[in-house]
C-alpha positions as CSV (number, residue, x, y, z in Angstrom):
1,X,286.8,29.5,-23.5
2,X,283.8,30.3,-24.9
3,X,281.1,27.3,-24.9
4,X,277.3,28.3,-26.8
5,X,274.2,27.3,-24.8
6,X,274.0,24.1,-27.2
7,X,277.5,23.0,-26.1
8,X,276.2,24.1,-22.7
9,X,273.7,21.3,-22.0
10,X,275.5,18.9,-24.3
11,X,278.6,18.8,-21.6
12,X,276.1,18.4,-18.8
13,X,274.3,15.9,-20.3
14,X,277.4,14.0,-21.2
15,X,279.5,14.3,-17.8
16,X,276.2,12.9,-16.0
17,X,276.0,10.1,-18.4
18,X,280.0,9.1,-18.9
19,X,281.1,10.0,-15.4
20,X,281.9,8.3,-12.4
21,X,280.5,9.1,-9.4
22,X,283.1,9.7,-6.2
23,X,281.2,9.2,-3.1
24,X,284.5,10.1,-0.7
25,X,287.2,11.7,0.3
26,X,288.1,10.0,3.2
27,X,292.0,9.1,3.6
28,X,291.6,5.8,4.4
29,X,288.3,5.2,2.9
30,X,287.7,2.1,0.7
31,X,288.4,2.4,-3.1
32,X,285.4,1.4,-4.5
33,X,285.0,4.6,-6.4
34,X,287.6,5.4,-7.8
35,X,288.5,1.7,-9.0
36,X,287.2,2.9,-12.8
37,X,289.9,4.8,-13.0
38,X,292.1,1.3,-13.4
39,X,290.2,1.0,-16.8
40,X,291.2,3.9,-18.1
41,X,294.6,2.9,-17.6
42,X,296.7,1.7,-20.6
43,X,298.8,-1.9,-19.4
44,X,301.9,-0.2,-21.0
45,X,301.2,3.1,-18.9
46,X,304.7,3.9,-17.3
47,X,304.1,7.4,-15.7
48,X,300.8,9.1,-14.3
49,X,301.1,13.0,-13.6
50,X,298.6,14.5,-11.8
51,X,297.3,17.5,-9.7
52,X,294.8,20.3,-9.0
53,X,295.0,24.3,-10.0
54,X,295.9,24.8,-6.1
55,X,297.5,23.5,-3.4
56,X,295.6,24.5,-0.7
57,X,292.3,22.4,-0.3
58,X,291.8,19.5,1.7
59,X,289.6,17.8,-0.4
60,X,291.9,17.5,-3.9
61,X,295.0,16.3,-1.7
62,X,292.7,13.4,-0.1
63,X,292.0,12.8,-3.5
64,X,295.4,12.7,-4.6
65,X,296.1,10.7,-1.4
66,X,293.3,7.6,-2.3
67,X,294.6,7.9,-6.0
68,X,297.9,7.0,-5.0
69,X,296.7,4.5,-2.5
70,X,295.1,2.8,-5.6
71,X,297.8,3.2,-8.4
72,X,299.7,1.7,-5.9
73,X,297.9,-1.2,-4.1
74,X,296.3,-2.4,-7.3
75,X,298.3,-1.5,-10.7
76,X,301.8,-2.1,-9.5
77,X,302.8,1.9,-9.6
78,X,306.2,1.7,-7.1
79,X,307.3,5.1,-6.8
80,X,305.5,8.1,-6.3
81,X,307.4,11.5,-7.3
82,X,307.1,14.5,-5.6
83,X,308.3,18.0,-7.2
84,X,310.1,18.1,-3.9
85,X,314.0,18.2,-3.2
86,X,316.3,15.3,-4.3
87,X,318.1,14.7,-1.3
88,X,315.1,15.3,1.1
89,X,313.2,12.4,-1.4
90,X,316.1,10.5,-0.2
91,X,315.6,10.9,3.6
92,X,311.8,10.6,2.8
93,X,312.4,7.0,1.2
94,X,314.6,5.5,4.0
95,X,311.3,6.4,6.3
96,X,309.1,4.8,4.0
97,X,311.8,1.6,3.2
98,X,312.7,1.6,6.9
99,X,310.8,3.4,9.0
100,X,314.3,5.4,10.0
101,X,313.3,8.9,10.4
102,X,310.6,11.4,11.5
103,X,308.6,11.9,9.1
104,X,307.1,15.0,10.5
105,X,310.2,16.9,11.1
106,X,311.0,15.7,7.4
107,X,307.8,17.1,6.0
108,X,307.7,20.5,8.2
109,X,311.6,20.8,6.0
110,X,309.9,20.5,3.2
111,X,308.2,23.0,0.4
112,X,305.1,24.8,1.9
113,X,302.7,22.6,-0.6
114,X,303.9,19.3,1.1
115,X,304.1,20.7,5.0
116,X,300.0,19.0,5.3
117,X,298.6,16.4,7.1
118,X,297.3,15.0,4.0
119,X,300.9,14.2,2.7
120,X,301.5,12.9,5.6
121,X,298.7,10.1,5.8
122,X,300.7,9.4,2.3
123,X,303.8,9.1,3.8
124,X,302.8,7.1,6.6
125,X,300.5,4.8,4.1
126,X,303.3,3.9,2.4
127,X,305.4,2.5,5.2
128,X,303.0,0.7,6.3
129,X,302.3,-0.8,2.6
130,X,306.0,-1.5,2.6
131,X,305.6,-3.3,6.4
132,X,303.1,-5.3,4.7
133,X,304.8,-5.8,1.7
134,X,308.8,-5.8,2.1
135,X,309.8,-7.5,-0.6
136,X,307.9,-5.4,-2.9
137,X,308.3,-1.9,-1.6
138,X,306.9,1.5,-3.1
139,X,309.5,4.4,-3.4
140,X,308.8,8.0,-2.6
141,X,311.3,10.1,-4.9
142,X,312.0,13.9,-4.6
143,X,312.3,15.2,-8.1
144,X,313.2,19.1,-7.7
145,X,317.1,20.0,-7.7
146,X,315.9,23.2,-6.5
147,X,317.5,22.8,-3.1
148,X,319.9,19.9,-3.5
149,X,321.7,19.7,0.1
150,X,324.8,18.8,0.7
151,X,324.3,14.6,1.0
152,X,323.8,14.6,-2.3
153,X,327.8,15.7,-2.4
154,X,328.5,12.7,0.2
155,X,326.9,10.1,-1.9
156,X,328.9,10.7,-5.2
157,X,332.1,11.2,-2.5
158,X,331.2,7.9,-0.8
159,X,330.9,6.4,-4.1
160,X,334.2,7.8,-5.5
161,X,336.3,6.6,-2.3
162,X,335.4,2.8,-2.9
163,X,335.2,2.9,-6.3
164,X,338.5,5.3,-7.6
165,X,339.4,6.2,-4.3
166,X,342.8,7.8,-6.7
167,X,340.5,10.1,-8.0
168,X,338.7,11.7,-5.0
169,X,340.9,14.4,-4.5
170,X,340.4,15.7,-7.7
171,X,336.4,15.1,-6.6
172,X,336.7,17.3,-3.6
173,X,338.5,19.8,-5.7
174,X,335.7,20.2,-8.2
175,X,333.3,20.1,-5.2
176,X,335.2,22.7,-2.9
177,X,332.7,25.9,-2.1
178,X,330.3,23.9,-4.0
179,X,328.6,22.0,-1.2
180,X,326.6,23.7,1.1
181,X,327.5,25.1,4.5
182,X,324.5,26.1,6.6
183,X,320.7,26.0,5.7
184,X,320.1,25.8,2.1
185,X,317.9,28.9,1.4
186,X,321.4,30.8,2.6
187,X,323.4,28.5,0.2
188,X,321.3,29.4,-2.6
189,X,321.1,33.0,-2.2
190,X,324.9,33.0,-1.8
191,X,325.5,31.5,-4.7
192,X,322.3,33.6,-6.8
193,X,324.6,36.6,-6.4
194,X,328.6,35.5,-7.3
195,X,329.5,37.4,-10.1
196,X,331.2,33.8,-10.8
197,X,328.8,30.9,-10.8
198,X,329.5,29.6,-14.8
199,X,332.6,28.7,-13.2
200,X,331.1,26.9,-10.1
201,X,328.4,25.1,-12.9
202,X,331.7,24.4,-14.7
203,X,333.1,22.3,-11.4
204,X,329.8,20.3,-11.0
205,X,329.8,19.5,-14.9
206,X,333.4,18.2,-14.0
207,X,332.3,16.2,-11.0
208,X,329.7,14.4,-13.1
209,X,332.0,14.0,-16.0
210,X,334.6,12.2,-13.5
211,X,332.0,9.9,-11.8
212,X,330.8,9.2,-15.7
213,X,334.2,7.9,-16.1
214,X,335.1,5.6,-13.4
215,X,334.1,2.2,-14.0
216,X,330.9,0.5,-13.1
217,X,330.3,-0.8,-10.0
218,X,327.2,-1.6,-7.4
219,X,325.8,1.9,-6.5
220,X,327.7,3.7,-10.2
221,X,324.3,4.5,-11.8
222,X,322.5,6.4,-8.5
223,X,325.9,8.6,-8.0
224,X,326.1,9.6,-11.2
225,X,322.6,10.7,-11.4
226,X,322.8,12.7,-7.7
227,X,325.9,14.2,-9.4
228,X,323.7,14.7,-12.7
229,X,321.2,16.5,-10.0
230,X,324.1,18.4,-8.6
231,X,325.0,19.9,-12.1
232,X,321.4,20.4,-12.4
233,X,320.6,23.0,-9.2
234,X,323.8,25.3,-10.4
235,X,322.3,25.4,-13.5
236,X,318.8,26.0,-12.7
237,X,320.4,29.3,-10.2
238,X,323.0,30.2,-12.7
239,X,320.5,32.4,-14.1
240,X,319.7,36.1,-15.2
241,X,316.9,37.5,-12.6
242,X,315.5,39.8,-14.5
243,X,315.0,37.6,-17.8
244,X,311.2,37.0,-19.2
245,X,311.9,33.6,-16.8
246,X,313.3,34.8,-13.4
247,X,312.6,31.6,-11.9
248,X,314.0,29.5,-14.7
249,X,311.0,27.9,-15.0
250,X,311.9,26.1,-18.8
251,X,314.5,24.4,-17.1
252,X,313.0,23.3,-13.7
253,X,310.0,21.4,-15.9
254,X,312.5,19.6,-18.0
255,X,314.6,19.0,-14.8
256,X,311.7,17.5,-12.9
257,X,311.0,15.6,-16.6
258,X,314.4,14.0,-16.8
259,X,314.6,12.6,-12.9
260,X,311.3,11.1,-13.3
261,X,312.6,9.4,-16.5
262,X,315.6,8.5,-14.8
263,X,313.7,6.6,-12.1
264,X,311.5,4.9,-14.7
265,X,314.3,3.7,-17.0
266,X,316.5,2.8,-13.8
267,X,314.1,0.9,-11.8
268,X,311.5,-0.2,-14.2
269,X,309.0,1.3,-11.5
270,X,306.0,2.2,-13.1
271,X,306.0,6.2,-11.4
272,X,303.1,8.4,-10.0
273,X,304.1,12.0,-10.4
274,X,302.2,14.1,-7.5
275,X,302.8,17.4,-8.1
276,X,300.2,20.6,-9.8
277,X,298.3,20.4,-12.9
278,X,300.2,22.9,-13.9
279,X,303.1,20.7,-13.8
280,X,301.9,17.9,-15.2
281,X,299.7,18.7,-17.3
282,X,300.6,17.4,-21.5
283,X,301.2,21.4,-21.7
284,X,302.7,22.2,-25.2
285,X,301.6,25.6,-24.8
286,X,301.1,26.5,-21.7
287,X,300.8,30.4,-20.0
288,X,300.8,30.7,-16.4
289,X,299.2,33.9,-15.1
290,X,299.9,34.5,-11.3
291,X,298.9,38.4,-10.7
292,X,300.0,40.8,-9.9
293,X,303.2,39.0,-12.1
294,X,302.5,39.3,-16.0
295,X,301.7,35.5,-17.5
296,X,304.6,33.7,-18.8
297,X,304.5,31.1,-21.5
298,X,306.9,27.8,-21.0
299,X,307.1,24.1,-21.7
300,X,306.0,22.2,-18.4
301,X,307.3,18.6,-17.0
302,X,304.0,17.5,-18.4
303,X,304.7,18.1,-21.7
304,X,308.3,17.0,-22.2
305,X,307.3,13.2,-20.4
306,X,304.8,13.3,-23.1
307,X,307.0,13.8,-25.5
308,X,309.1,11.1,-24.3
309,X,306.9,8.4,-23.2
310,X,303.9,9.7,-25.3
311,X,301.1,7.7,-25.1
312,X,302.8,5.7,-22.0
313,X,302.2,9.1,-20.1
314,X,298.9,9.9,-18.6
315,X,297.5,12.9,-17.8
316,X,294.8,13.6,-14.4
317,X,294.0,17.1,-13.9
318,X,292.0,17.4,-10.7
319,X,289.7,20.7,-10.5
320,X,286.9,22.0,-8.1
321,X,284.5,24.5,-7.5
322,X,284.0,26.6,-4.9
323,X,284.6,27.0,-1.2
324,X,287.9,27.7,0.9
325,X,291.3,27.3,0.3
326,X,295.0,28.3,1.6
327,X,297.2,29.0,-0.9
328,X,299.7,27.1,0.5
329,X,299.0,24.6,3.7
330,X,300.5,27.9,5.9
331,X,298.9,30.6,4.8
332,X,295.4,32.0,5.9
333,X,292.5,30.1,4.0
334,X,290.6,32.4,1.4
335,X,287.4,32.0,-0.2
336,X,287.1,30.4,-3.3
337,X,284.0,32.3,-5.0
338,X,281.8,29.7,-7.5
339,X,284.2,29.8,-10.9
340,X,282.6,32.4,-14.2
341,X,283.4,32.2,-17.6
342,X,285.9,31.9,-19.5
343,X,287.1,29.5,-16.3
344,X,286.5,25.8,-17.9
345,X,285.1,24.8,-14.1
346,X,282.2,27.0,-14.3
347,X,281.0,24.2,-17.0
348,X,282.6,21.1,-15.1
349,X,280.4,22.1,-12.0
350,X,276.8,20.7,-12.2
351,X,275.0,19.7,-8.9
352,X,273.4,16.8,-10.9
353,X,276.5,15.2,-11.7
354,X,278.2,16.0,-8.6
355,X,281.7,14.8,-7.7
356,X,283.1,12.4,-10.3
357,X,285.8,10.8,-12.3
358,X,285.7,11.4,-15.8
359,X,288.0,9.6,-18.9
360,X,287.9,12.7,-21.4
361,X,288.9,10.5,-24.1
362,X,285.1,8.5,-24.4
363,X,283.3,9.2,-27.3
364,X,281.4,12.2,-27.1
365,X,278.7,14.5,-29.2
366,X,280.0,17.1,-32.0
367,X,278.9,19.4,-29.4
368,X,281.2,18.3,-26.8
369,X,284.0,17.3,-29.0
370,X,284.1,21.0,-30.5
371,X,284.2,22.8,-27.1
372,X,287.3,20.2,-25.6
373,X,289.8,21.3,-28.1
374,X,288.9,24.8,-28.2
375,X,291.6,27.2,-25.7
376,X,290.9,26.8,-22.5
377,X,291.5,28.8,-19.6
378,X,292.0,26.4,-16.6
379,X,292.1,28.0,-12.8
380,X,295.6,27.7,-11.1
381,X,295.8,29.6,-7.6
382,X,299.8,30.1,-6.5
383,X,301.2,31.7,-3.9
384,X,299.2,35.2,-4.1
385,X,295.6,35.3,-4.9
386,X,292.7,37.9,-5.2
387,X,289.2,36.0,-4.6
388,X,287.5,39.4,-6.5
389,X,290.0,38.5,-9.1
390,X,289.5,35.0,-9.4
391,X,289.2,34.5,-13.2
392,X,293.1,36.4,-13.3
393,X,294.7,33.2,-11.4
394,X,295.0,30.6,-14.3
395,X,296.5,28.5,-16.9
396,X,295.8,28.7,-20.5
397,X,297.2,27.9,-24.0
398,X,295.9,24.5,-24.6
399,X,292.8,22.5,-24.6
400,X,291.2,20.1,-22.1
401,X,291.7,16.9,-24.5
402,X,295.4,18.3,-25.0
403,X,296.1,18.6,-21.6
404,X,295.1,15.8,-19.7
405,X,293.2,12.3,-20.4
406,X,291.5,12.3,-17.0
407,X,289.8,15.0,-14.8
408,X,288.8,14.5,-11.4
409,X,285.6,17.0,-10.2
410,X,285.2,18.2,-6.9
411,X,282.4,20.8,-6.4
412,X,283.0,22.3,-3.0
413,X,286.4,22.3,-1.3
414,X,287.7,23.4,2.4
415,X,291.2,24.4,3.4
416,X,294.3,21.5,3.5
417,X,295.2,20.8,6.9
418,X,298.4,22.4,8.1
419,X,301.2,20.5,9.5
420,X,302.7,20.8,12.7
421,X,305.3,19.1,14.3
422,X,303.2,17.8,17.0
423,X,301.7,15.3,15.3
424,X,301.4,12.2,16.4
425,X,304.1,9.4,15.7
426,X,303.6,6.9,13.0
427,X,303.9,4.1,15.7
428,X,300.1,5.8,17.4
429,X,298.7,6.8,14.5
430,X,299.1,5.1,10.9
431,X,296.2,4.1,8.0
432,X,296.0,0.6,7.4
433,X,297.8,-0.9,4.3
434,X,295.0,-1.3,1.7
C-alpha cells in the first residue's frame, strides 16, 4: 500500500485531529474512553464484528474485553459470539445464565485463542452482569461447527422424544456412528479419513430434514438449528485435503455468518462477534498469507454478514504496533519488530497521536481519502510466524474503508496471558458489573 510523503503527513495530521484518545487498558477500568465509540454506532446496528491481526497480545484482548463490557452495559448488545464451538458456547452460556459450571475447565477445552485470562475476565463479567441484571441477561454463543460434540446430538434427540417421540428411531438411525465417541479431535480425524463421509453428511441432512418436519413446539427452532449445526461440521470435514482450500475455509466463514444470523433473527439480540479481523472484517476480497503456506483468497464471515445485514453490520478492526506477542495464548511470546511498508500500521502508528479510537468514515482530506481505498496490506499473525519476516504475515485484497468502519490503535503491545486451570474461582475473584 503505497502512501506519498503528502498522504504521509495528511494521515497524521488527520488521525491526531479526528481520533480519540484511549487512556487504558485495564479490564475493569472505567469506560470513559471508549464511550465515543457509542456515537459511531448506527440505532439500527444489529451485529458488530471485531478483532486484531493476532491473537496473542494482552493489550488488543483487554481492548476487546472493555469493548464488550460497553456494547454491552450501554447499547443493549445481548450476545456476544465467539468463533468457538457450538456446543461448548452452550456450556459457556449456562455459566454465564447460571453460574453452573467451571468456567476455567471450560475455557482450558477450548480453541488455543480463547484458553487467556483475558477471556476469562469476559466470561466472568458477564455473569456477574447477568447476577445484576437477571431478567435481562447477555448470551455468550459459540459460532464454529468445527468441533460440534456429541450434546449437540442429545438436544435434537431430547427434542424429538417429547415432540414425535414415533419418529426417534428413525432419528437415532440417521444419527448412528454419527455422534461422537471419545474426544472430539479423535472424532474428527476418524471421520476426515472414511472413504464414505457423503454418506454420513447424507444422514445428518436427513436428521435435520426430520426435525424440520415435526411440528412446532417450545424448544423446535433451537433443535433444528443444533441439527442445522450438525449438518454443518460433516460438511465443513467432508472435504478434499489437498484442494486450493484444505481447511475449507469458504465454508467455515459462511458457517460462522449463518449462526450469527440465526441468533440475531431468533432472539432479536443485537450480537457482538469477537473473533479476528480477519474474520470479520467487510472482506469481499480478501487473501490470507500465513508462511511458509502460499496465500489463499476466500470470502470471510465478515463479508457475507455484510452482505446480509449491510449497513446494519459494523466493522472494528483493532491493530498495533510493536512489542511482544504469542501467537496463540500457549505458545512462546515473539517479538513484534515496529511494522515497514507496505504494512498499513507503519502509517497508523504516530507517537503524537498515540493509542486511539478512530471512525474511518469522518470526512477526511483528498489526501487521506485517496490512500484509504487504495489495496491494502493489513498485518495478520497465525499460528506460525517469522519476526525477520514480518511484512509476509498478512491480509490483503481490500481497502481500509472497505474493510472496516472503525479501527482501534494500539502502539506497543505485550504477550496475552495464558490460562491455567488454577485460576481462581469466580466466587474469589470476579470484575464488578459495570
Amino acid at each position: 500500500m503505497a502512501i506519498s510523503p503528502e498522504q504521509h503527513t495528511a494521515m497524521q495530521n488527520w488521525i491526531r485531529s479526528t481520533a480519540h484518545p484511549l487512556t487504558t487498558v485495564g479490564l475493569s477500568a472505567p469506560l470513559d474512553d471508549l464511550r465515543p465509540l457509542l456515537g459511531m454506532l448506527d440505532e439500527r446496528t444489529a451485529v458488530v464484528g471485531y478483532g486484531a491481526g493476532t491473537r496473542g497480545a494482552h493489550e488488543l484482548f483487554a481492548l476487546q474485553v472493555r469493548i464488550a463490557r460497553l456494547l454491552v452495559g450501554e447499547a443493549g448488545f445481548r450476545a456476544v459470539a465467539f468463533d468457538q464451538d457450538w456446543t461448548l458456547g452452550v456450556r459457556l452460556d449456562t455459566y454465564v445464565r447460571t453460574g453452573a459450571g467451571d468456567p476455567v475447565a471450560l475455557l482450558m477445552s477450548a480453541e488455543p485463542f480463547c484458553r487467556t485470562a483475558e477471556v476469562l475476565a469476559l466470561v466472568r463479567w458477564m455473569r456477574a452482569f447477568n447476577e445484576a441484571h437477571p431478567h435481562d441477561p447477555v448470551r455468550f454463543v459459540g459460532v464454529s461447527p468445527h468441533e460440534t460434540g456429541p450434546s449437540a446430538y442429545d438436544t435434537v434427540a431430547d427434542y424429538v422424544r417429547r415432540a414425535a417421540p414415533e419418529l426417534l428411531d428413525e432419528l437415532e438411525s440417521c444419527y448412528a456412528d454419527l455422534r461422537p465417541q471419545g474426544e472430539m479431535p479423535a472424532h474428527t480425524r476418524h471421520f476426515r479419513a472414511l472413504s464414505h463421509r457423503r454418506a454420513w453428511c447424507d444422514r445428518a441432512r436427513a436428521a435435520h430434514a426430520l426435525v424440520a418436519g415435526v411440528p412446532g413446539s417450545d424448544g423446535h427452532a433451537w433443535a433444528l438449528h443444533t441439527a442445522r449445526v450438525i449438518v454443518q461440521f460433516h460438511e465443513l470435514h467432508d472435504h478434499d485435503h489437498d484442494s486450493l482450500d484444505p481447511h475449507n475455509m469458504a465454508y467455515y466463514e459462511r458457517s460462522i455468518a449463518e449462526n450469527v444470523a440465526w441468533w440475531h433473527q431468533h432472539t432479536g439480540h443485537k450480537v457482538l462477534l469477537w473473533t479476528s479481523s480477519s474474520h470479520s472484517a467487510k472482506a469481499h476480497a480478501r487473501a490470507i498469507s500465513f508462511p511458509p503456506n502460499p496465500a489463499h483468497a476466500s470470502r470471510n464471515a465478515g463479508s457475507h454478514l455484510h452482505a446480509q445485514f449491510r449497513d446494519r453490520y459494523l466493522s472494528i478492526g483493532l491493530t498495533f504496533g510493536r512489542g511482544e506477542l504469542a501467537t496463540y495464548a500457549d505458545t512462546p511470546p515473539h517479538r513484534v519488530p515496529r511494522p515497514a511498508p507496505p504494512l498499513v500500521e507503519s502509517v497508523l502508528g504516530d507517537e503524537a497521536a498515540g493509542d486511539y479510537l478512530l471512525n474511518l468514515r469522518t470526512a477526511a482530506p483528498q489526501p487521506v481519502t485517496d490512500w484509504l481505498v487504495q489495496t491494502a496490506t493489513f498485518r495478520a499473525i497465525g499460528p506460525r510466524y517469522d519476526p525477520d519476516n514480518d511484512t509476509a504475515h498478512h491480509m490483503t485484497g481490500g481497502s481500509l474503508t472497505e474493510w472496516f468502519d472503525v479501527l482501534v490503535h494500539r502502539r506497543h503491545v505485550t504477550p496475552a496471558r495464558p490460562l491455567h486451570r488454577a485460576e481462581p474461582s469466580a466466587k474469589t475473584r470476579r470484575d464488578p458489573p459495570t
